[in-house]
C-alpha positions, -999 to 999 in steps of 0.1 A, spaced: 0 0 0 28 24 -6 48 41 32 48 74 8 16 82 18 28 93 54 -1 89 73 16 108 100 18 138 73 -2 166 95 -34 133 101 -34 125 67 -50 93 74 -73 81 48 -96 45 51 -114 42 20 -143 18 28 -159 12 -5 -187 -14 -11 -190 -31 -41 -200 -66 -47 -198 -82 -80 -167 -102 -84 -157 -134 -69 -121 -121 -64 -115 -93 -42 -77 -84 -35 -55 -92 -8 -62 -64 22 -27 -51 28 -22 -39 69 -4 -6 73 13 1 106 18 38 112 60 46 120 66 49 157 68 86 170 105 97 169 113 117 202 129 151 191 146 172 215 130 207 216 103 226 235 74 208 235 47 226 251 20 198 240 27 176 271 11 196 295 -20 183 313 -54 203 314 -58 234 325 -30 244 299 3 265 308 2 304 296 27 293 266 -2 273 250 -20 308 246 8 315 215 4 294 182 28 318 163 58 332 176 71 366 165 109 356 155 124 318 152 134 302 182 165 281 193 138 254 194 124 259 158 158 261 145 169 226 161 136 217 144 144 230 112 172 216 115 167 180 120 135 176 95 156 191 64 185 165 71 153 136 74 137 149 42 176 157 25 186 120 32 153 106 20 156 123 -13 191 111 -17 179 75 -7 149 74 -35 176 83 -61 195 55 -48 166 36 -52 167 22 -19 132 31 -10 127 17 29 152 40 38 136 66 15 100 57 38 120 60 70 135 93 60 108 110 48 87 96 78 110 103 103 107 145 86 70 137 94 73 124 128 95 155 138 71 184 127 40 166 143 59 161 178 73 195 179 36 210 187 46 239 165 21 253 136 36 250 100 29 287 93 53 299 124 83 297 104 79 302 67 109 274 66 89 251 84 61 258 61 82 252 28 93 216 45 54 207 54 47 214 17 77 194 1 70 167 24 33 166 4 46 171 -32 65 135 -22 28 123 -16 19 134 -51 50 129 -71 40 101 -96 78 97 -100 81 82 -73 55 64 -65 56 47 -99 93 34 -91 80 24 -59 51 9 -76 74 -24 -84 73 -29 -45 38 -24 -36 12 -52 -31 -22 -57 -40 -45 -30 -19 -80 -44 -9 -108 -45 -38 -135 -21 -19 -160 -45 -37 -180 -77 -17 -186 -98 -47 -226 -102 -53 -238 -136 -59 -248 -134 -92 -213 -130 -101 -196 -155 -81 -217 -186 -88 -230 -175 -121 -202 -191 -139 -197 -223 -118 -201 -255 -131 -225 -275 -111 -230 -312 -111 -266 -328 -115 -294 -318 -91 -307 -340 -63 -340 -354 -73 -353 -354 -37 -352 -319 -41 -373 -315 -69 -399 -335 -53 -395 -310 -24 -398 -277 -46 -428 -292 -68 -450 -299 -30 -433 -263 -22 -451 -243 -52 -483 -259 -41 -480 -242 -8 -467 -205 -9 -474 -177 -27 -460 -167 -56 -461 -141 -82 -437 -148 -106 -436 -181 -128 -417 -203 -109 -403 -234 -127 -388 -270 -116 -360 -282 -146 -324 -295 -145 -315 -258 -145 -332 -247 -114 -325 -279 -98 -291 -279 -101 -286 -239 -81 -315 -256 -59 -293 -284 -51 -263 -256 -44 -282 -238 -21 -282 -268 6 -245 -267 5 -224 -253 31 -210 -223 7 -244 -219 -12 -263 -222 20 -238 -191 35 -246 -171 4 -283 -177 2 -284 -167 40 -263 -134 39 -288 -120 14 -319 -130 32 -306 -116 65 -292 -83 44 -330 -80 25 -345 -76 60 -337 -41 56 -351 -32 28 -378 -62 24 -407 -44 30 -395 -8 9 -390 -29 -23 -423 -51 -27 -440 -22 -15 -427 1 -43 -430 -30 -65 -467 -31 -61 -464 3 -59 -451 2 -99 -471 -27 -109 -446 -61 -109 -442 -90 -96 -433 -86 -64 -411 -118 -65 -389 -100 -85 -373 -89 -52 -352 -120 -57 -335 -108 -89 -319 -80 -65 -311 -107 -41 -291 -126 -71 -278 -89 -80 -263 -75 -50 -272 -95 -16 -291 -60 -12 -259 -38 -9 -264 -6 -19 -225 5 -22 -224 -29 -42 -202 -25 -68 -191 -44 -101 -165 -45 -123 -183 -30 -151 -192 -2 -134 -229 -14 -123 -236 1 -91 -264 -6 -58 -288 -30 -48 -300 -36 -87 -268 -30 -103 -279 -4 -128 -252 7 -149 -241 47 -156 -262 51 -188 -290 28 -180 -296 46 -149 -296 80 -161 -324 65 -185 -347 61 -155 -337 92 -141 -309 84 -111 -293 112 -104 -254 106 -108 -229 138 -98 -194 144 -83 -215 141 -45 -241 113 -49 -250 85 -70 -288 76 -68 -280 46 -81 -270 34 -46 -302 50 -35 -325 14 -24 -353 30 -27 -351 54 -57 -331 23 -75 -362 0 -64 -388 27 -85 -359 30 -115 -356 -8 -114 -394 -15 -112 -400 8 -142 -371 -7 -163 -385 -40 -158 -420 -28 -165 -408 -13 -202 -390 -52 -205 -423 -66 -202 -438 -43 -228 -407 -58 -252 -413 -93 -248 -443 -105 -226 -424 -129 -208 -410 -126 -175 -385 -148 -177 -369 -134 -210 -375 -100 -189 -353 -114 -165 -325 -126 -193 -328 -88 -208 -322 -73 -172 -291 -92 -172 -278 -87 -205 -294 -65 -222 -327 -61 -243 -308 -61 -277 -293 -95 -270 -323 -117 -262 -337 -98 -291 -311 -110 -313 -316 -146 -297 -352 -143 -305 -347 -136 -342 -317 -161 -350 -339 -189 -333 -372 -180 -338 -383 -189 -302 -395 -162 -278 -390 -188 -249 -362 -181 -224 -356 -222 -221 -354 -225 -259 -326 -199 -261 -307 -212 -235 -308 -244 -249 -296 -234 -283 -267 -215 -266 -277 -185 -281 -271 -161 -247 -241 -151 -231 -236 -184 -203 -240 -157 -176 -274 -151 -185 -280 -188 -195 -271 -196 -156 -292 -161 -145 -330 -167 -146 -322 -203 -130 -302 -188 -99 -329 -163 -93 -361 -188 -96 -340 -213 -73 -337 -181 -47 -374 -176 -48 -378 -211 -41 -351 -215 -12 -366 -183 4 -399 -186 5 -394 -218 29 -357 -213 38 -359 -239 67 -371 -269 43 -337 -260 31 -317 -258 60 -314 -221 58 -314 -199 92 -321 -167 93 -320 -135 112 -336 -109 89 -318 -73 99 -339 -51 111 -354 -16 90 -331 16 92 -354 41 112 -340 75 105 -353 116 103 -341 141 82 -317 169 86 -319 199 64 -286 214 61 -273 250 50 -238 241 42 -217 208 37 -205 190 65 -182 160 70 -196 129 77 -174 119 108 -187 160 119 -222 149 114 -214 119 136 -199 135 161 -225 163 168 -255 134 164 -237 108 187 -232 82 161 -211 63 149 -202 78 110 -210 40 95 -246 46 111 -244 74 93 -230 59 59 -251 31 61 -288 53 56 -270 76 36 -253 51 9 -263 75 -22 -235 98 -8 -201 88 -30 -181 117 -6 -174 114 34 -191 152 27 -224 157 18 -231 177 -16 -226 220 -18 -262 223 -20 -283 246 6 -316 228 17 -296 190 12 -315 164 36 -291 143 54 -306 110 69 -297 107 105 -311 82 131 -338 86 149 -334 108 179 -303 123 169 -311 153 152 -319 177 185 -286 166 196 -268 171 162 -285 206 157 -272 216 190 -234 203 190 -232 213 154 -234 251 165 -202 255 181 -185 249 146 -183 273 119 -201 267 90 -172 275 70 -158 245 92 -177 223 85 -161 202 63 -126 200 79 -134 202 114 -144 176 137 -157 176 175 -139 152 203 -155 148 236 -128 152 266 -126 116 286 -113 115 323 -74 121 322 -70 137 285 -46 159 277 -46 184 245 -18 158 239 -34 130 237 -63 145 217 -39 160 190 -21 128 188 -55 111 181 -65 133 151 -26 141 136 -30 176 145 -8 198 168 -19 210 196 -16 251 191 -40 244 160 -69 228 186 -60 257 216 -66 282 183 -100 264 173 -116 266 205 -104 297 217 -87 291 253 -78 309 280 -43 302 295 -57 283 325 -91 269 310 -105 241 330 -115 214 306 -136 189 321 -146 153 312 -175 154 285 -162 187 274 -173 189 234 -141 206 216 -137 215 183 -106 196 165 -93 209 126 -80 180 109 -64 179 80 -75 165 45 -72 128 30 -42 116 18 -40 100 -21 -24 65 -18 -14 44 -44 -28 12 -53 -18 -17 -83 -45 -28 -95 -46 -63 -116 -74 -63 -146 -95 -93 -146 -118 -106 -170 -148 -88 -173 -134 -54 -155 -139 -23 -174 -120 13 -173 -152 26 -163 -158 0 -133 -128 2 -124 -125 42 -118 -158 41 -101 -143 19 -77 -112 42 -67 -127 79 -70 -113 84 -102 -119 91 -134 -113 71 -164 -94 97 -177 -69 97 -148 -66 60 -152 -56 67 -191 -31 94 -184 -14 74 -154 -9 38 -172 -9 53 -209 -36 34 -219 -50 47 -253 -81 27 -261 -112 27 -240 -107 -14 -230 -89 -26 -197 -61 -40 -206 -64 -73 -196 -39 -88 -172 -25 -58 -170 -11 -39 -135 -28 -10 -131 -17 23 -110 -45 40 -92 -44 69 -71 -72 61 -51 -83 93 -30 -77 122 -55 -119 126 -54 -118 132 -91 -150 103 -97 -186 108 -107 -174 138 -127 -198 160 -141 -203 180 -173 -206 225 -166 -247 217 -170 -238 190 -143 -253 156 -158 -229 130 -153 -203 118 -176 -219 92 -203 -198 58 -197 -196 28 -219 -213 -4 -213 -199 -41 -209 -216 -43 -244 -201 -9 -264 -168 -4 -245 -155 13 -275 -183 46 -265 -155 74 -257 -162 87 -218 -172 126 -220 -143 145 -200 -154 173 -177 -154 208 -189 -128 228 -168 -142 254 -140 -131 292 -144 -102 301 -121 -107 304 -80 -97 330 -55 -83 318 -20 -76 338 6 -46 324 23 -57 320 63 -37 312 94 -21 278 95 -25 268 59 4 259 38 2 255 0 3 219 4 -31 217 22 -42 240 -3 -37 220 -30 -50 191 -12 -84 218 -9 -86 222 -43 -78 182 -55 -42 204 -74 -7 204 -70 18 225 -51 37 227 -86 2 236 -103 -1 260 -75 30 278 -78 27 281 -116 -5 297 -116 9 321 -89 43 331 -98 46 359 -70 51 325 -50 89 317 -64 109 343 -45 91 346 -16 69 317 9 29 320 13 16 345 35 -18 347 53 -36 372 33 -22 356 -5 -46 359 -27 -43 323 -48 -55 320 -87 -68 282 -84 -73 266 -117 -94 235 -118 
């Protein structure tokens, strides 16, 4: 996973906890330990227990001190020697180096703007973050990251070859349709005996469980809105095949949420799909999309099963079947092997999970359906972190990410009036605690309650911040008391990039790929020189995961078309550029978290604003940003 992301870098820690779920492979998780604290020997004010010393009052200092030049001193040699070591190619002494430079400014307790040298060496330390230099000769190294994807059933069974059903079962199934309810044609052949059969294994039985106890969730939402729409409400079971009902489920050709629409099929139906949310992930908006879609199937062929084989692989291919065969019968194509053997296996996996649910016990299936999300709205004036959100409502932030899973950012969209979904009873408390932040704030601030025995120490250590930075953002007195509970405002700094290598697999497109990592296909070109619109199969992708560029949008803001499984060779519309921004340079900033800010470059950034090259940043600058 790459040491050059220096999580220790100012708290730029970033866990990117992606769902997706349509692969039967999912890469190795690598674990990163952060480097050990080095001690440094200078003033370090940070130490001090609560109430704080009179020092703690000062986060700038009017000349350099003895203490910041010792500090100076000893982070240039770390970051000189780790330069000299990646030319050298030696690149774990390169990572200690350059970690070692980290670990020094964040001990020190000093701000980066107190010294404009200090600054310069916070801002070099992240153009090593973003060098693609580097990282690419450091690529050789790196393992596998983790595939933010759980694979979805469909996809990991659709392919297998199973032997012959067992017979007993079929008896079982034909006494079982006599007996429930059903909606849908159900049907009892070799096909459908043969998933049946799989089902009462140990691994089908596993799979077959997960998505009944996921569904409780959402059970009731979807067969209302199906009734609501005018299907068969059995056709909750084709989500169940899809997706295990994940809504962050994600495939490798791009298909997203509990029914696994793709990009341009579910702009079609009307899910909304920007740089902030993806309504595809929305269960219930997805359930009404999805209902329609299958509705305007059955208007095309009559059939639900053929509907079925259409929602898999597309309308124009069991059209095509249709005509080279003749039949209009789902069984007669897939016995002339006229469909892609995905969709062959498809519409028997999802009429065996009707089967296996509707009595799982006959089956030897146990089940502990989850329970409904019960949540109230919030309406917000300004966009707010996630983990803020959590904080001020009590929560923890997956409580929050799991009845929110349209949102594709850990910050909610830049849109006045936007309704967050918070659990029930939360929202007094999160109007309340949010108060004490400013809005401006809300997006890189977060709130920590005191616990018996903390120190500011302790705290800063926590979030990778110094401690001057929190004393500034709450406004202390020299001798403020802080007791236990006491809600205090923390600034933390923004995510880190971090490289991953990537491996392309069959099936994986550019497009499914990029939705994956918060990028964009175009990134994806321009960093492995790719200049088709195909993954390159087999080959070893590098991805830097992070850089929020994903779900880009067009100046009108509709999202980028993207090319299907089926017509990979559609180009992918590139985002117009924005005009030029104005930043006013505040306290504590460097140009490094600037260009963090603004998803740039400190190069770009010192191009664009050439008063910059004889002289550091100053609170004040005025910065041309051009996105």
């Amino acid at each position: 996973m790459g040491k050059y992301r220096f999580a220790a870098l100012a708290g730029l820690a970033a866990c990117v906890v992606l769902l997706g779920g349509c692969e039967e492979t999912a890469t190795k998780q690598v674990a990163v330990r952060p480097p050990a604290p080095t001690p440094v020997r200078i003033l370090d004010f940070s130490r001090q227990p609560l109430p704080f010393p009179d020092q703690l009052a000062y986060s700038t200092w009017p000349e350099p001190l003895p203490a910041i030049d010792a500090l100076v001193e000893q982070v240039q040699a770390s970051y000189d020697a780790g330069q000299l070591a990646s030319k050298e190619k030696d690149f774990d002494k390169a990572d200690e180096d350059f970690n070692r430079a980290t670990n020094l400014l964040l001990a020190s307790g000093f701000e980066a703007d107190s010294d404009p040298r200090l600054s310069k060496l916070v801002d070099q330390l992240g153009e090593v973050v973003q060098s693609d230099e580097l990282a690419a000769a450091k690529g050789a190294e790196e393992q596998e990251s983790e595939t933010p994807a759980e694979p979805a059933p469909i996809d990991e069974i659709a392919d297998l070859t199973l032997p012959a059903g067992d017979p007993r079962l079929a008896q079982k199934a034909e006494k079982e349709l006599l007996s429930v309810r059903h909606d849908l044609p159900l049907t009892i052949n070799d096909s459908v005996l043969q998933y049946l059969s799989f089902f009462t294994t140990t691994r089908g039985r596993a799979i077959v469980e997960h998505g009944l106890e996921r569904g409780g969730r959402y059970d009731g939402m979807i067969r209302r809105v199906l009734q609501q729409e005018g299907v068969p409400q059995d056709l909750i079971y084709l989500a169940q095949a899809e997706s295990a009902f994940q809504p962050q489920a994600v495939s490798r050709a791009g298909a997203r949420g509990i029914w696994q629409f793709m990009p341009y099929r579910g702009e079609e139906y009307d899910l909304e799909r920007n740089y902030w949310i993806d309504e595809r992930s929305d269960p219930e908006k997805a359930t009404h999309a999805a209902a329609r879609h299958l509705r305007d199937l059955y208007g095309m062929f009559g059939d639900w099963y053929l509907v079925m084989a259409a929602y898999n692989s597309g309308p124009l291919n069991v059209a095509k079947g249709i005509e080279r065969t003749g039949y209009a019968d789902f069984w007669e194509l897939k016995k002339r092997n006229v469909l892609p053997k995905q969709t062959q296996n498809y519409v028997p996996i999802i009429l065996a999970l009707a089967l296996v649910a509707k009595d799982p016990a006959a089956y030897g299936v146990h089940v502990s359906p989850e329970q409904p999300p019960v949540e109230e709205p919030v309406k917000l004036s300004h966009p707010i972190n996630l983990g803020l959100a959590a904080d001020a409502a009590g929560v923890d932030v997956d409580d929050i990410r799991a009845i929110n899973p349209e949102l594709l950012r850990n910050v909610t969209p830049n849109e006045d009036g936007f309704q967050l979904a918070l659990p029930v009873g939360t929202v007094k408390n999160f109007e309340m605690n949010v108060a004490q932040v400013p809005e401006d704030k809300w997006t890189s601030w977060r709130l920590h309650t005191v616990e018996e025995g903390e120190t500011l120490s302790d705290i800063a250590r926590h979030y990778r911040v110094t401690v001057p930075a929190i004393v500034a953002a709450n406004h202390l007195e020299a001798h403020a008391t802080m007791p236990a509970g006491f809600l205090m405002n923390v600034p933390t700094p923004p995510p880190v990039v971090r490289l991953v290598h990537y491996r392309v697999r069959r099936g994986d497109s550019l497009e499914g790929i990029a939705d994956r990592y918060d990028v964009t296909v175009a990134e994806l070109k321009r960093w492995n020189h790719i200049t088709g619109n195909r993954a390159p199969r087999g080959a070893r992708l590098r991805i830097y995961a992070g850089s929020g560029m994903a779900a880009a949008t067009t100046s009108k803001g509709k999202p980028a078309q993207s090319s299907s499984p089926s017509a990979a060779n559609t180009p992918t519309q590139v985002p117009e550029k924005s005009a030029p921004v104005a930043h006013k340079v505040e306290p504590g900033e460097t140009l490094y978290s600037i260009a963090r800010q603004y998803q740039t470059t400190v190069s770009a950034l010192r191009e664009s604003n050439p008063f910059l090259t004889g002289r550091p940043l100053q609170v004040g600058d005025i910065l041309t940003i051009l996105q």
